[in-house]
C-alpha positions in Angstrom: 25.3 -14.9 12.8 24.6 -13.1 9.3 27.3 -11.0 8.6 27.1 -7.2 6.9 29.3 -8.0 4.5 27.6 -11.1 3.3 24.3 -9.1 3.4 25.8 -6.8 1.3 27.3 -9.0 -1.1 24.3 -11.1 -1.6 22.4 -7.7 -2.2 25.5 -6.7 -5.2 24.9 -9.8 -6.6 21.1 -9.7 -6.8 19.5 -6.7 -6.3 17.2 -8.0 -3.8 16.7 -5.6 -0.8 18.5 -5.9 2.2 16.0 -7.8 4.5 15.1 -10.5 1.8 19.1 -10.6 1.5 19.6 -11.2 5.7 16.3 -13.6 5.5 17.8 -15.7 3.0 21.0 -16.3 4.3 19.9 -16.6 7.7 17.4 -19.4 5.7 20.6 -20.9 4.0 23.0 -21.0 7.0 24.6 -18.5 5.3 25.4 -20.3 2.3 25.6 -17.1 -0.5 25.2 -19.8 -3.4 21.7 -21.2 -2.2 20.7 -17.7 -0.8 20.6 -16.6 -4.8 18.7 -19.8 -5.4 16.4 -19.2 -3.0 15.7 -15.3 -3.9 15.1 -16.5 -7.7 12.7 -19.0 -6.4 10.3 -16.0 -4.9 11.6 -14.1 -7.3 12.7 -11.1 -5.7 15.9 -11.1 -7.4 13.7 -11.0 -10.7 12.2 -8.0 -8.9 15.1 -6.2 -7.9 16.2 -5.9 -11.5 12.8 -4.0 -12.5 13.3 -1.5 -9.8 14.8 1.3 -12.1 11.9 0.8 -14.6 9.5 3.5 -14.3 6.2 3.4 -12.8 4.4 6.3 -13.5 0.9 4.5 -14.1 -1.1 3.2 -11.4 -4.4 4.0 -9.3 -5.2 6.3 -6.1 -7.0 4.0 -4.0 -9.6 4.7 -0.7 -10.1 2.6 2.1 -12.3 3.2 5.2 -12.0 0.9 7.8 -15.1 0.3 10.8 -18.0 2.7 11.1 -15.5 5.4 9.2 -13.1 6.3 12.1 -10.4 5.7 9.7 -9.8 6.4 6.1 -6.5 6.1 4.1 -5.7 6.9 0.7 -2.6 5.5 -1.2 -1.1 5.8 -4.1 0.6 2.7 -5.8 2.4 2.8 -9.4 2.9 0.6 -12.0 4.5 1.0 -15.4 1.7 0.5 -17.9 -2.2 1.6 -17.7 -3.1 -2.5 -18.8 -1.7 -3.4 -15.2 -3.2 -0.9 -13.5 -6.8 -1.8 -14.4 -5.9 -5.5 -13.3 -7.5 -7.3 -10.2 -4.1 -8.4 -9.0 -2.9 -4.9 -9.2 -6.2 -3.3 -7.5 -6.4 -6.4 -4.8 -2.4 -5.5 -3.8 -3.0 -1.2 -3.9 -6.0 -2.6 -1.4 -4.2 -4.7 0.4 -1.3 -1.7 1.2 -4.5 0.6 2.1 -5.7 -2.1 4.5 -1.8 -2.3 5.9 -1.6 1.8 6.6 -5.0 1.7 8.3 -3.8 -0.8 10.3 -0.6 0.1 11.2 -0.3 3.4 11.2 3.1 3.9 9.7 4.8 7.3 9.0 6.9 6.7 6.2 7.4 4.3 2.7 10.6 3.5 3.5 13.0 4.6 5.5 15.2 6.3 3.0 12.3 8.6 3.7 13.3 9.1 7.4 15.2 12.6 7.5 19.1 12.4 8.7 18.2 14.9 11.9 15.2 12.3 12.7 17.9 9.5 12.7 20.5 11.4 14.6 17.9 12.3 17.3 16.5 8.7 17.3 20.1 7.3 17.8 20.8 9.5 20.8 17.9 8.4 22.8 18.6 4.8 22.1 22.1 4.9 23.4 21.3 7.4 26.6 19.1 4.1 26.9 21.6 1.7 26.1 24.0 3.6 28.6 21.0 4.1 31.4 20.6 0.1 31.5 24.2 -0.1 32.1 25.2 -1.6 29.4 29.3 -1.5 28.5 30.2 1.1 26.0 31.7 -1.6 23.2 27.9 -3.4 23.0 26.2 0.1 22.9 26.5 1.0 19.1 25.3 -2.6 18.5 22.1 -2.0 20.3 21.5 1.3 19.3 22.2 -0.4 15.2 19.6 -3.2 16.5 16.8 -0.9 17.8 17.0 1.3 14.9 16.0 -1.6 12.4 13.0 -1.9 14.5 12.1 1.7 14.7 12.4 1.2 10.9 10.3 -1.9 11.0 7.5 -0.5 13.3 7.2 2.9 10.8 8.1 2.7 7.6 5.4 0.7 5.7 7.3 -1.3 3.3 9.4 -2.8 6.6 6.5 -3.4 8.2 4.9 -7.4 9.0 2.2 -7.7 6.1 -0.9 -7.4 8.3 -2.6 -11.1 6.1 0.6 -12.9 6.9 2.7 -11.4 9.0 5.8 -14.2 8.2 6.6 -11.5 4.9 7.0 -7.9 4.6 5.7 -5.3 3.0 8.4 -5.1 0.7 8.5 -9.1 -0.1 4.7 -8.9 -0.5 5.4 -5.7 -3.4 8.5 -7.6 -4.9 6.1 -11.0 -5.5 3.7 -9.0 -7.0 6.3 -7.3 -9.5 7.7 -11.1 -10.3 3.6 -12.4 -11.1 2.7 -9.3 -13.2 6.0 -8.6 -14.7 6.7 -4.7 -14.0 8.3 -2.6 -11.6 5.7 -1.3 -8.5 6.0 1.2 -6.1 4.2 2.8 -3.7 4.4 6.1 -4.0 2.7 8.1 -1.1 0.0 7.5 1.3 -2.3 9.4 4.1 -4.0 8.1 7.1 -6.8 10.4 8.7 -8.2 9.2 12.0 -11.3 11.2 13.5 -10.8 13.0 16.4 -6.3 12.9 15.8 -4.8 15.6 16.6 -7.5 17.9 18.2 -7.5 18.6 22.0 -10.9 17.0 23.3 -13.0 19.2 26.3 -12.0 19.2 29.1 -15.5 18.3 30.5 -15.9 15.5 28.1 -12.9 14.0 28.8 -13.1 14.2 31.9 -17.1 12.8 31.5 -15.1 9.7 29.3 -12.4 9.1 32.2 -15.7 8.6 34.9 -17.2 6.2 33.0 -14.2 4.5 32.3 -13.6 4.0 36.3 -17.0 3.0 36.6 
């Protein structure tokens, strides 16, 4: 088992995020040495070192997905206006469009994810914990473990990319930053779905729930 402390000095010595840190140990057998090497070699440790560049160039991008029951728009930065009028660029800010339509996520990242949100989420999960009888010292672990995958089901750079669903979000982001050479971040997104979040009739829905039975 992957310790924190490893994680966390793998991610000192790096820069790399936190999940590429666990992967490549867990990758390694732990081994710190040939985690680094094996961050440089997809570069994300190349990528976690132009993080605190700024990216204030980029594109707003649209994406409508079916017979227009969904649209999303996204907004993904770069640091120079060259970039942003590449195909590599445009193909990734489409890519992240095609992720949010398809995954419905409700934050970036989960720095995002208010402190109240957390708290609230953390005492469902152990009243769960403690309803499936579990012993008080394993409770904390399992309520630590089921947060990472609230974080992983909705926040989008967490998420399984939806082409190959062996990287994330982030790792796809942080292997684009290493090919084109500047810092990238996506900086805000919305998802509109018709019909979400309006109360249908009560006659047609009760005219869907027939037919369905039928």
């Amino acid at each position: 088992m992957i310790s924190a402390q490893l994680v966390k000095e793998l991610r000192e010595r790096t820069g790399a995020g936190m999940m590429d840190c666990k992967r490549a140990l867990q990758e390694t057998g732990g081994d710190i040495e040939k985690a680094i090497d094996e961050l440089r070699t997809k570069g994300l440790a190349k990528a976690a070192k132009k993080a605190g560049r700024v990216a204030s160039e980029g594109i707003v991008v649209s994406y409508i997905h079916g017979p227009g029951r969904i649209g999303v728009l996204v907004e993904v930065n770069c640091e120079t206006d060259f970039v942003a009028k590449t195909d590599d660029f445009k193909q990734l800010a489409h890519d992240i469009a095609m992720q949010v339509a398809a995954s419905n996520p409700e934050y970036v990242s989960r720095e995002e994810v208010a402190e109240e949100i957390l708290n609230h989420e953390r005492e469902i999960l152990r009243a769960q914990a403690l309803e499936e009888g579990k012993p008080e010292k394993v409770v904390e672990k399992m309520v630590e473990g089921r947060l990472e995958k609230f974080f992983k089901e909705r926040c989008l750079m967490e998420q399984p990319f939806i082409k190959d669903p062996d990287k994330s979000v982030q790792e796809l982001v942080h292997e684009n930053v290493a090919r084109i050479g500047e810092n990238i971040s996506i900086r805000r997104f919305a998802r509109f779905e018709v019909g979400e979040g309006i109360e249908k009739d009560t006659e047609d829905f009760a005219a869907e729930v027939m037919a369905q039975l039928k």
